[in-house]
C-alpha angles and dihedrals in degrees: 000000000000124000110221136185111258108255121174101198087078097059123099119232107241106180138159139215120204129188147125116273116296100020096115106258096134085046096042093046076059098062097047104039079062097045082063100047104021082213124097094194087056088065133088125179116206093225114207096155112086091275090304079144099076093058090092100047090130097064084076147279105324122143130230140206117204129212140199139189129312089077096201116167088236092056087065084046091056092039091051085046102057088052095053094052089055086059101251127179100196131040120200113198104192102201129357086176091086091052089061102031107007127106106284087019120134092265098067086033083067094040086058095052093052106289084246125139093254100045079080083072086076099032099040088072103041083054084042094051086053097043081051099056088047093057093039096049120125088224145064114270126194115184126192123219128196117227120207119174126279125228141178134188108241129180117209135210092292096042107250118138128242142192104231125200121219103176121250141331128194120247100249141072120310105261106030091114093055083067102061148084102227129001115199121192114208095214105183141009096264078072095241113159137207114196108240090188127016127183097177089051087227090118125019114107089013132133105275111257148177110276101231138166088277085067099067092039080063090051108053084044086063097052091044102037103102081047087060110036094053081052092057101040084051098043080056100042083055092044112114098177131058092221081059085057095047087054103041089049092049089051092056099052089155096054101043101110082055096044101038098088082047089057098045083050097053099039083055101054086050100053081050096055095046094046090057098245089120146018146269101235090037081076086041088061092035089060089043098051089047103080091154096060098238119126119238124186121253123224 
């Protein structure tokens, strides 16, 4: 047991994509799967919808698994395993849906055993186990969901029953977006997307958009973004020219607003070493007595 500074470079993206049929979940998982790695062979979609997958072969190099029914949660371990072991970045589950509702999932699984409360006991661990591999991946997983709307049988002040509409639910068991670092919701056909959960705080109570590879690209700086930013603030607190500043500000264009008061700093302290105010090994000391890599300035 070893206690470690957070760093959240090191965290995998797991993110879902929900939607009806048509609405571009497997394409936009695409994009963005590409916006992460920036490498389509570095890419596998877990492919449980008749091959829908290589439609988009165009789009570059990525591989495919394909599965068939029986849906059984250890089919999609295997599957996410296999990726794992080619040395895959990105893993695609399309869908996850099948592995909760589809022929062999772990709803007719329960109906075979009975269909009874207590039949879960044997079921609950098998999705578990699933739900678990997802979450413990070294790689990014994004998984789609289909959507399908949710009704419910009201009766109102007279008496009278109704059928009443609540929107829509996604076809898997209740929870799984609770586990996740994004969930987008494809909410038309023109593939536009609203975020129902949101981690990053990118998204969440933002205009809807179309999920593309830039997506991704924001994502990934997210997760990288502490990594980045130490490396910045050290490259200028190692910096002895102005035109080094110029050149490492102009390298972080993302972080600027975070770097600028380093750079003043430092360019300060140099223009004051090389007009002779102060000296040499007075910026010697300064580097050494900034462990932390910010720039203070010097008196």
């Amino acid at each position: 047991m070893e206690l470690k500074q957070a760093q959240r470079e090191q965290v995998k993206l797991r993110i879902g994509l929900s939607g009806a049929s048509g609405f571009g979940k497997t394409y936009s998982a695409l994009l963005l799967a590409y916006g992460i790695t920036g490498d389509y062979s570095k890419i596998a979609i877990i492919d449980t919808e008749n091959q829908s997958a290589s439609l988009y072969a165009h789009l570059g190099n990525y591989n495919t698994i394909s599965l068939e029914a029986p849906y059984a949660p250890e089919k999609y371990i295997e599957a996410i395993e296999v990726c794992e072991k080619a040395g895959m970045e990105v893993i695609i589950i399309d869908s996850i849906t099948h592995e909760w509702n589809g022929k062999g999932g772990c709803l007719e699984i329960h109906e075979q055993l009975g269909g009874r409360f207590q039949d879960w006991a044997k079921i609950s661990p098998r999705h578990q186990a699933f739900i678990d591999k997802i979450l413990q991946s070294k790689c990014h997983v994004l998984t789609t969901v289909r959507r399908k709307v949710d009704y419910s049988m009201d009766t109102d002040g007279s008496g009278k029953t109704k059928v009443i509409k609540h929107g829509t639910k996604e076809i898997t068991r209740e929870g799984f977006e609770y586990e996740l670092t994004v969930n987008f919701e494809l909410i038309n056909d023109n593939h536009l997307v609203s975020a129902s959960k949101d981690r990053t705080g990118l998204f969440m109570n933002k205009p809807e958009f179309i999920i593309n590879a830039a997506t991704g690209r924001k994502l990934m700086q997210w997760c990288n973004n502490g990594k980045d930013l130490e490396q910045a603030r050290n490259e200028i607190n190692s910096c002895e020219t102005i035109e080094g500043l110029k050149h490492i500000y102009a390298k972080y264009p993302n972080y600027q607003t975070l770097i600028k008061a380093d750079v003043m700093d430092r360019k300060a302290l140099i223009e004051a070493v090389d007009y002779n105010i102060v000296p040499n090994s007075e910026i010697i000391e300064h580097n050494k007595s900034n462990d932390n890599g910010t720039i203070t300035s010097t008196e």
